[in-house]
C-alpha positions in Angstrom: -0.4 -27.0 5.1 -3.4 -25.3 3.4 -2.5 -22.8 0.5 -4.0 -19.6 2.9 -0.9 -20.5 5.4 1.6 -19.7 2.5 -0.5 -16.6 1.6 -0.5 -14.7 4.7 3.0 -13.5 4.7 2.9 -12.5 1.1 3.4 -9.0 0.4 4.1 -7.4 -3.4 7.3 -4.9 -3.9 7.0 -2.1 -5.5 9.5 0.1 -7.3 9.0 3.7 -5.4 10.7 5.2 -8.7 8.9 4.0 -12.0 5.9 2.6 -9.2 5.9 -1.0 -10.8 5.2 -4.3 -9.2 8.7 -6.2 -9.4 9.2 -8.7 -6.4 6.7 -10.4 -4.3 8.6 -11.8 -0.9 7.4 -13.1 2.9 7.4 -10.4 6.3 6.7 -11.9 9.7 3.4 -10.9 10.8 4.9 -9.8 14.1 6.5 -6.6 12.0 4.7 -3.7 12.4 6.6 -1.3 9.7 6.3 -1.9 6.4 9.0 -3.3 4.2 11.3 -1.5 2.6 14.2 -2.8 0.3 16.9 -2.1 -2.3 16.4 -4.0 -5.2 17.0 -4.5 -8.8 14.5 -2.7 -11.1 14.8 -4.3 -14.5 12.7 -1.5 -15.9 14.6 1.4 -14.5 17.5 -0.3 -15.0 19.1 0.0 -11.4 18.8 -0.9 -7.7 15.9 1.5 -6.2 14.0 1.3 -3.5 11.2 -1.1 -3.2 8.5 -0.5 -0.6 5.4 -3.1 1.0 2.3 -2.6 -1.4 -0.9 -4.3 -0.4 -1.4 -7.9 -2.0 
């Protein structure tokens, strides 16, 4: 498969507390909400929300 089939589904997570870039995961394209998440933030040092940023 060409590279751009991997790269569609790609999103970026970001922290919604200290409003870094932490994860980077697939979605279905079918989903019409954005992602949303708990997960770890190394920087803020706990599990926060992490919402769908644009890639």
């Amino acid at each position: 498969m060409p590279k751009s089939k991997f790269r569609e589904n790609l999103v970026k997570m970001r922290c919604s507390v200290c409003k870094r870039f932490n994860y980077y995961t697939r979605r279905k394209k079918s989903q019409e909400k954005k992602l949303e998440l708990k997960k770890y933030c190394k920087w803020c040092k706990k599990h926060t929300l992490h919402k769908e940023a644009k890639v």
